[in-house]
C-alpha positions in Angstrom: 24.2 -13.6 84.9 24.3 -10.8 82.3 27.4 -12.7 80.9 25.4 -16.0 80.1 23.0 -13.9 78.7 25.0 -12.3 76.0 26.4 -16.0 75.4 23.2 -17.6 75.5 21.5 -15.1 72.8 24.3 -14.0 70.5 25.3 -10.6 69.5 22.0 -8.4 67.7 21.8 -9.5 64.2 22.6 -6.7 61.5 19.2 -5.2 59.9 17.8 -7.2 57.1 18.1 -4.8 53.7 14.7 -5.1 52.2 15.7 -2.3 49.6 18.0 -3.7 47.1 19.7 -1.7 44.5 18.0 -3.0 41.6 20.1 -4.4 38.4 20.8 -2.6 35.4 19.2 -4.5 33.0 15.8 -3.4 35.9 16.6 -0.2 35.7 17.4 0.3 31.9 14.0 -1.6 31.0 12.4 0.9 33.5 13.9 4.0 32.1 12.9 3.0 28.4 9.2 2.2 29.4 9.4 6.0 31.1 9.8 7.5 28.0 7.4 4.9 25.5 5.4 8.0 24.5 8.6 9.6 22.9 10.0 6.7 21.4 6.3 5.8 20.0 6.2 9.3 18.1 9.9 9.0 16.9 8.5 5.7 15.3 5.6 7.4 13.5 7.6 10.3 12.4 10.1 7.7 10.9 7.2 5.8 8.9 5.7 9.0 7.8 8.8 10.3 6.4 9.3 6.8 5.0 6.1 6.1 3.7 3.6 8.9 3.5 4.5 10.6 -0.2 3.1 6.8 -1.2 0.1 6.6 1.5 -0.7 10.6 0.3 -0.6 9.2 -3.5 -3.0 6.1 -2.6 -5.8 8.3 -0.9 -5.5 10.5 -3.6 -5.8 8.1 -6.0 -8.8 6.0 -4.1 -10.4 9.2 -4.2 -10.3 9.8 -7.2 -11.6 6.3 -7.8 -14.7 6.9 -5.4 -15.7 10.1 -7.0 -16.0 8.5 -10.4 -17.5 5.4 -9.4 -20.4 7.6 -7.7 -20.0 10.0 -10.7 -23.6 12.2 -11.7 -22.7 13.5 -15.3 -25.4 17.1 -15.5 -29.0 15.9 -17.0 -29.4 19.0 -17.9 -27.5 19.8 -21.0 -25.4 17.6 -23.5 -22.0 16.2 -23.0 -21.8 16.8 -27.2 -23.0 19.5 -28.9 -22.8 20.3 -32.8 -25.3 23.5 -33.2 -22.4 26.4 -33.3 -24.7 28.8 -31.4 -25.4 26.3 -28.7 -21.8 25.1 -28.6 -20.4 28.4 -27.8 -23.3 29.5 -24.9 -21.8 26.1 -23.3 -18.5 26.7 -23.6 -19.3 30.1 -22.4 -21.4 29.4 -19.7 -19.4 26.5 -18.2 -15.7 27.3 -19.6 -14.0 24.6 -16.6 -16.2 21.5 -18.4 -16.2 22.1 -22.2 -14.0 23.1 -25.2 -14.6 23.6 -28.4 -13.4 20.9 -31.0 -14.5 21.6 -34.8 -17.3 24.0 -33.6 -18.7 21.5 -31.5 -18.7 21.8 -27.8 -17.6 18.6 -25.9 -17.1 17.9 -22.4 -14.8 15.6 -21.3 -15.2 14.9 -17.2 -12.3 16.1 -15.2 -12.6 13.3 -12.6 -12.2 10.8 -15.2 -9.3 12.7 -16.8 -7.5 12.9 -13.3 -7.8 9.0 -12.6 -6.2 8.5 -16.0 -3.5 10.6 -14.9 -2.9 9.1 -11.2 -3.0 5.5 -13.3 -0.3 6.6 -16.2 -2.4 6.3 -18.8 -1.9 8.9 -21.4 -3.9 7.6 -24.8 -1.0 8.3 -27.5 -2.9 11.3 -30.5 -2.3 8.5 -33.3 -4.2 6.0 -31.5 -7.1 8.0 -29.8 -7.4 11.3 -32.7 -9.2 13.8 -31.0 -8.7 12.6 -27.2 -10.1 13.4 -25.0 -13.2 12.8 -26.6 -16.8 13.8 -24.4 -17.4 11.4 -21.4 -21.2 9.9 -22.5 -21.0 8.1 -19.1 -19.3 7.4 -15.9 -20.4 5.6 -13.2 -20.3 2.1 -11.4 -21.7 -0.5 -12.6 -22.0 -4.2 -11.9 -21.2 -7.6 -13.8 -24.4 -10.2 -13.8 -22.5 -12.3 -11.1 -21.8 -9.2 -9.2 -18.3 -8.1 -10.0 -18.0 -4.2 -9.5 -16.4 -2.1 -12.1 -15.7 1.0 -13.4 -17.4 2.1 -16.8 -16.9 4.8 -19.1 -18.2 5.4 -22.4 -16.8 7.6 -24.5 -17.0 8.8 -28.0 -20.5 6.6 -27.9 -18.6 3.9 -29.2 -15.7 3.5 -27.4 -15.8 1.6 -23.6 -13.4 2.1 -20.6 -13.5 -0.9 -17.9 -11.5 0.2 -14.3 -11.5 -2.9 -11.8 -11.5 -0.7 -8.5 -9.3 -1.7 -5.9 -8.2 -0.4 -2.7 -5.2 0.5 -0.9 -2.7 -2.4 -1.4 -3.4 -2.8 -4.8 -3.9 0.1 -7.6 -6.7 0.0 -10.0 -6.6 -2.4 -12.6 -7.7 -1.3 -16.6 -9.2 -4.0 -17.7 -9.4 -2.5 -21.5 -10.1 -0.2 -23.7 -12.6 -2.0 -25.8 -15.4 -0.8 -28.9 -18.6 -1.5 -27.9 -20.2 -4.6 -29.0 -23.8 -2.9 -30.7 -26.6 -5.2 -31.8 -26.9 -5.9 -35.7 -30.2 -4.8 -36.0 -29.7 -1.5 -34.6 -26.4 -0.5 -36.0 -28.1 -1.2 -39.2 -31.1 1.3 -38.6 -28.9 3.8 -37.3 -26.6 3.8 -40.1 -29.5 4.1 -42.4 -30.8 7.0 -40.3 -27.5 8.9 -40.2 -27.5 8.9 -44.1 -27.5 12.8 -45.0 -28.2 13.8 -41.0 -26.4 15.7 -38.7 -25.2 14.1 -35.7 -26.7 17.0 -33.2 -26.5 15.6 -29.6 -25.4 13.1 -27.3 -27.1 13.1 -23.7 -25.4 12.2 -20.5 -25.9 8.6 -19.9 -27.7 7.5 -16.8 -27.2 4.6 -14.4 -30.4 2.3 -14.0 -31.1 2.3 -10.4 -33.2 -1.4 -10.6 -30.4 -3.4 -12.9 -26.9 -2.6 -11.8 -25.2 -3.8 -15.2 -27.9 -1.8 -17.4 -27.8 1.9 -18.1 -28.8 4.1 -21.3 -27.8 7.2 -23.3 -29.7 9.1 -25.6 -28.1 10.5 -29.0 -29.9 13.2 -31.6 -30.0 12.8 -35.5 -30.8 15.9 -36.6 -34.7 16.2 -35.6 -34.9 12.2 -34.2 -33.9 11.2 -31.2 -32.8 7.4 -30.1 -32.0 5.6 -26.9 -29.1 3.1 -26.3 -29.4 0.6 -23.9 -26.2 -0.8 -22.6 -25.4 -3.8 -20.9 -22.2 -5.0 -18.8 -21.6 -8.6 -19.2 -19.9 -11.3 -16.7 -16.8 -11.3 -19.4 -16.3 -7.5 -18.7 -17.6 -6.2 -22.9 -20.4 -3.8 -23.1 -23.4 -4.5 -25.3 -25.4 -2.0 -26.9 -28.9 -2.3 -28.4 -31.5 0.8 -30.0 -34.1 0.5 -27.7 -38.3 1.2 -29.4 -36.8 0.4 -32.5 -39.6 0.2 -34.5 -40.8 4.2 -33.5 -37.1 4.8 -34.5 -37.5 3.5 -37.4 -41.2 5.1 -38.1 -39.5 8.8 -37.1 -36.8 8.3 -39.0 -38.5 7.5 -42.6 -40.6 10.3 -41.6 -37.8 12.9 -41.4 -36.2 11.7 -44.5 -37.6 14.3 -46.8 -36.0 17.3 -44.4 -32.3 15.4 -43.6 -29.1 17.5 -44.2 -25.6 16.3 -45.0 -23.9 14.0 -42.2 -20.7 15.8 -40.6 -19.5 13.3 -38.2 -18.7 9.4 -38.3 -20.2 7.4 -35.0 -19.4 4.2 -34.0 -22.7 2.2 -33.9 
């Protein structure tokens, strides 16, 4: 009975294996998602090395950027100063911001003199006598349509347009460019500067309602006139003498007490 049993049934099948070794494609895959972390910081060490002397020269340069776009040049005392007395107390007082030049005191801003550097622009002496001149303004401003740029006025005469850009692409200068003064005021100012004394130029100041207008105040002797400036939509600065006519009433006033002109200015 037990016989038929045994043939009836079969012999006890072998245990199933549920636990299979697994391949070694399985177990190399496994192994390398393990360790992900490590691998992942191998790969940023590797790109750093690779890539972060240029990524440290782009933030330094977009900073650089930033903090003359946002430039505030000191209200309280001239970027240009001819008075000797008065040119030295500035140069003494703030020896980091001015130098003397022909016993005038001139300050020319750091921040813009940096950018020029991180951009390769060094002005060549026969082109640009007496660079770096004083920096009459520096700040953003924008074109009618809305373009941002970069301005910087120096020498009063002389304009400095920077497209800014950000980090896959450098700056642009757009040009270095005379400004483009109205007839009627380069032809008053000439006749004022006739036997004056150019005394003073004033830090120029951003108008906060117009975002392409912004003015700078300049000393004759004993009168004082205000430039407007404008940036236009084909990237040239205009400049106009703003209350002409109490220019003009000031200046034929002062006529009588004028001494000898000692420096040549663009308008």
């Amino acid at each position: 009975m037990a016989n038929a049993q045994y043939f009836a049934t079969g012999p006890p099948a072998p245990p199933l294996d549920y636990h299979q070794r697994p391949s070694t494609r399985r177990r190399l895959i496994k192994r390398m998602l393990r360790w992900w972390p490590a691998y992942l910081g191998l790969l940023a060490v590797g790109l750093g090395v690779a890539c972060g002397p240029r990524l440290l020269e782009r933030s330094k340069l977009l900073s650089l950027q930033e903090a003359c776009m946002t430039a505030e040049l000191p209200q309280d005392r001239p970027v240009f100063e001819t008075n000797p007395e008065s040119a030295r107390s500035l140069v003494a007082a703030y020896p980091a911001e001015y130098r003397l030049q022909n016993a005038s005191a001139i300050r020319a801003d750091n921040r813009w003199l940096k950018l020029l550097t991180q951009l390769g622009i060094n002005p060549k002496p026969g082109r640009w006598t007496g660079f770096p001149f004083e920096t009459d303004f520096l700040h953003e401003r924008f074109t009618p349509s809305g373009a941002r740029r970069l301005v910087v006025i120096e020498n009063l005469g002389m304009a400095v347009l920077v497209e800014p850009r950000g980090w896959f692409r450098r700056p642009r200068v757009i040009d270095f460019r005379a400004i483009e003064f109205d007839e009627r005021s380069a032809r008053l100012w000439q006749r004022a500067k006739n036997g004056r004394t150019l005394t003073r130029i004033s830090a120029g100041t951003p108008d906060p309602t117009d975002g392409s207008r912004f003015t700078i105040s300049e000393t004759l002797g004993d009168i004082t006139g205000t430039w407007e400036y404008r940036l236009t939509d084909d990237d040239h600065i205009t400049g106009r003498l703003l209350d002409t006519e109490e220019f003009t009433r000031k200046a034929g006033a002062a006529a009588k007490t004028a001494v000898p002109n000692t420096r040549k200015t663009s308008p």
